[in-house]
C-alpha positions as CSV (number, residue, x, y, z in Angstrom):
1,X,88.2,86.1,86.2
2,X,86.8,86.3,89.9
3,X,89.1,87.0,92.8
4,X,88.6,87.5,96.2
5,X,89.7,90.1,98.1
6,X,90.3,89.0,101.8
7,X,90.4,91.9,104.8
8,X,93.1,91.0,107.5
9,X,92.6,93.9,109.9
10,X,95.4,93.7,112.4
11,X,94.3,93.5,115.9
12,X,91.2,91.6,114.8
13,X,92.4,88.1,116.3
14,X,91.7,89.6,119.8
15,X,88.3,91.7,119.4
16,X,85.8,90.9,121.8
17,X,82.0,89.4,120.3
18,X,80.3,91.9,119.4
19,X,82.7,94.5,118.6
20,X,81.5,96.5,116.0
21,X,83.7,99.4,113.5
22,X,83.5,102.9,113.8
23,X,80.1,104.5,112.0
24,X,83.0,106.7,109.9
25,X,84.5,103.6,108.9
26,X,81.1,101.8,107.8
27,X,80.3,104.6,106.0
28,X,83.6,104.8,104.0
29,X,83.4,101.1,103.3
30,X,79.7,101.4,102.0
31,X,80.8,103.9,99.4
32,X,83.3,101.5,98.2
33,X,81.2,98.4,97.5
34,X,79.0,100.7,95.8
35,X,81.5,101.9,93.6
36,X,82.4,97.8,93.1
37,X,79.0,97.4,92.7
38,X,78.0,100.6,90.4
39,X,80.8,99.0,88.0
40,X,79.5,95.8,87.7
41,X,82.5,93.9,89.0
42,X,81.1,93.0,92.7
43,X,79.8,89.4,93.4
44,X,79.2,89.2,96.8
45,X,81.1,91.1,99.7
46,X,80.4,90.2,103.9
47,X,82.0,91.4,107.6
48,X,82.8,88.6,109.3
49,X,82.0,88.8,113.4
50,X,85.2,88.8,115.3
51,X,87.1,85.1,115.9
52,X,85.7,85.2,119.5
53,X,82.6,84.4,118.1
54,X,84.4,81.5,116.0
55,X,85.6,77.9,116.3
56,X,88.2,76.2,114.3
57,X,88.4,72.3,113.1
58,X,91.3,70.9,112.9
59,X,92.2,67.2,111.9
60,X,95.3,66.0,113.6
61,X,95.7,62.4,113.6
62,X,92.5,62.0,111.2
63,X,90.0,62.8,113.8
64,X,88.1,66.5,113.7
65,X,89.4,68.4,116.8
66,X,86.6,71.9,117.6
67,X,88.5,75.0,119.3
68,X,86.2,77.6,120.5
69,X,87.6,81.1,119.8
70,X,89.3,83.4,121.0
71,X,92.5,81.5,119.3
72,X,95.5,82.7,121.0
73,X,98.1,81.2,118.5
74,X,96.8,82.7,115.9
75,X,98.3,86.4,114.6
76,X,96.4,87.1,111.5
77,X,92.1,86.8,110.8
78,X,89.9,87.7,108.2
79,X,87.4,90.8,108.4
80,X,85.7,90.4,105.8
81,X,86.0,89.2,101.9
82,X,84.6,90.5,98.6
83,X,84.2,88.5,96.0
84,X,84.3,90.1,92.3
85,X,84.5,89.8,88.1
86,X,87.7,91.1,86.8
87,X,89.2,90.9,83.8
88,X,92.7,90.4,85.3
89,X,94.7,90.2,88.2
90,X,95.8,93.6,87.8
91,X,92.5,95.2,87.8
92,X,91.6,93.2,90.8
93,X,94.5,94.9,92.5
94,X,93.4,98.3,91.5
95,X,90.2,97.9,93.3
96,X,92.1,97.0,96.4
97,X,93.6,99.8,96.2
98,X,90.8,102.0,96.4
99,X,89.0,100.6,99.7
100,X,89.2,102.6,102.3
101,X,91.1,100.3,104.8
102,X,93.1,101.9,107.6
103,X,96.3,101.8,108.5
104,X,95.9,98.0,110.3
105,X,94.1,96.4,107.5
106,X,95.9,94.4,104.9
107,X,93.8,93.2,101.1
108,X,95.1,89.9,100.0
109,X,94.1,89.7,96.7
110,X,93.5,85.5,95.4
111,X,92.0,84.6,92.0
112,X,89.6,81.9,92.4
113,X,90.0,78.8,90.8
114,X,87.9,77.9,87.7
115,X,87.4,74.5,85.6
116,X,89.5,75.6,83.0
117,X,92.7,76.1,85.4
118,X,92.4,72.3,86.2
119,X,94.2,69.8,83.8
120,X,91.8,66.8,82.4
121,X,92.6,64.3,84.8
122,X,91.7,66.5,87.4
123,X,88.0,67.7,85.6
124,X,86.9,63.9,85.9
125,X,87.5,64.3,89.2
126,X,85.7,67.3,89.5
127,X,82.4,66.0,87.3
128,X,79.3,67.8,89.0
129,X,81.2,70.0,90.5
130,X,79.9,73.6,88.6
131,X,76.2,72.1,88.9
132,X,77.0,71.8,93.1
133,X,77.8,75.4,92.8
134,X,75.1,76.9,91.4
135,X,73.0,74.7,93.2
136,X,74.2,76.2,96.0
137,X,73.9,79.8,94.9
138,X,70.2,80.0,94.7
């Protein structure tokens, strides 16, 4: 089962571009995807630069709509994401639990949808899908 676990460090939303972490907090984090990585589970994990950096599409009305960030509305953005293998939701959660995160960082932990979690009339839909995937994974 893959999940992904999403970082939502609070405080995040206003950072200016090119605001980096603390080298303690690198550090920290770096001996945690090692540890995800050491155990086989980790997929893929990435920082994300700070929302200044951003833009956001929105399609109000059926036309795209590009806002340049910062976005002042908004209250919660992600840091960062790791993708990993799990064999259940639970064990997903118990590697959230072991990051490193401080005190204004949240982990929301999402299993990914795979073909089998879709019902039939759906997978037609779907046909070519896993192949676009892994196309695009090379």
């Amino acid at each position: 089962m893959r999940f992904m676990m999403l970082m939502i460090p609070k405080g995040y939303e206003r950072a200016a571009a090119g605001e980096m972490p603390e080298a303690e907090a690198v550090a920290a984090m770096m001996k945690y995807n090692e540890a995800l990585q050491q155990a086989g589970v980790l997929i893929t994990c990435d920082g994300l630069h700070p929302p200044s950096m951003g833009a956001r599409v929105s399609f109000e009305g059926g036309r795209p709509l590009v806002i340049d960030g910062p976005f002042a509305e908004v209250k919660e953005v992600l840091g960062g994401y790791w993708m990993i293998d799990v064999a259940s939701r639970e064990e997903a959660i118990a590697w959230a639990t072991r990051c490193p995160a401080g005190p204004n960082e949240v982990i929301e932990v999402r299993q990914v949808q795979e073909m089998a979690d879709f019902p039939d009339e759906l997978k037609a839909e779907l046909a070519g899908f896993e192949a676009m995937q892994a196309a695009g994974r090379r």
